[in-house]
C-alpha positions as CSV (number, residue, x, y, z in Angstrom):
1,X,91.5,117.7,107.7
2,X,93.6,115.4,105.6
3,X,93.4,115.7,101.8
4,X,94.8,114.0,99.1
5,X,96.2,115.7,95.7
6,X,96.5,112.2,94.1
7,X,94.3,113.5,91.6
8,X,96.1,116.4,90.6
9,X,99.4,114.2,90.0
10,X,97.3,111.9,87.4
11,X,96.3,114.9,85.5
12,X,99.5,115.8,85.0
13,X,100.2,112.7,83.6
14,X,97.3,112.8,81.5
15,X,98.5,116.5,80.3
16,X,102.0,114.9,79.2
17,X,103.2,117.3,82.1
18,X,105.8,117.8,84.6
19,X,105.9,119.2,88.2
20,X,108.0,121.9,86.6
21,X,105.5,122.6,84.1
22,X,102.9,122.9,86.9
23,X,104.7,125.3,89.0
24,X,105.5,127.6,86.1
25,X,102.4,127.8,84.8
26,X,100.5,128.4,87.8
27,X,103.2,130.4,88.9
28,X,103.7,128.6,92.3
29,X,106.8,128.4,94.4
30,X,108.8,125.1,94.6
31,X,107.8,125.1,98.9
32,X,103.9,125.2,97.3
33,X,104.8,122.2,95.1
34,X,106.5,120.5,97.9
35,X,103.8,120.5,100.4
36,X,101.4,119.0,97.5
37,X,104.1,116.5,97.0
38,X,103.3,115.6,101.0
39,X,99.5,116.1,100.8
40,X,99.7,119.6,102.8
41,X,96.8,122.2,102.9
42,X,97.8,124.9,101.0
43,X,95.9,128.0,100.3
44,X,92.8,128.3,98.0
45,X,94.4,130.9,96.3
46,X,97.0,128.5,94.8
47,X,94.3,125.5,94.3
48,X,92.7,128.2,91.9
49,X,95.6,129.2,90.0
50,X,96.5,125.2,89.6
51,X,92.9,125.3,88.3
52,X,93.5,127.7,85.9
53,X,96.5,127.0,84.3
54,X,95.3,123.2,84.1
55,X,91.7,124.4,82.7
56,X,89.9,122.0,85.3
57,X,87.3,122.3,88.7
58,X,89.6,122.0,92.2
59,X,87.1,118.6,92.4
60,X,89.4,117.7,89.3
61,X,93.0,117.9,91.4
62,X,92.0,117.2,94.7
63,X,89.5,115.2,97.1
64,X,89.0,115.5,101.1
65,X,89.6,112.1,103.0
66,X,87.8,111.4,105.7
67,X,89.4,111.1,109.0
C-alpha cells in the first residue's frame, strides 16, 4: 500500500523544524527517519509518537495513495 509522508515534511516546515528536531523529539531512530524520507511503512507506534511530539492527527503527516 503505497503512502506518502509529504505532509509530514510540510509541517515541519511550517513548525520552523528540522528532521533532527523530529527524530529527537519523537524519539525515533535515524533508519525510522530514513524510510519516511523514502515513503516506507513504518510502524503505527512511531506515526503516534510523530503525532505527539508534533501535537497533530496521523491524517495531519501522512495520506494513503491509491494504487
Amino acid at each position: 500500500m503505497p503512502v506518502s509522508y509529504n505532509k509530514l515534511w510540510k509541517l515541519l516546515i511550517d513548525k520552523n523544524m528540522k528532521r533532527t528536531d523530529l527524530r529527537e523529539s519523537a524519539k525515533i531512530s535515524t533508519g525510522t527517519l530514513a524510510k519516511l524520507g523514502k515513503n516506507q511503512g513504518v510502524s503505527t507506534d512511531v506515526l503516534v509518537r510523530i503525532c505527539r511530539a508534533l501535537e497533530c492527527d496521523i491524517g495531519d503527516i501522512m495520506e494513503v495513495l491509491p494504487e
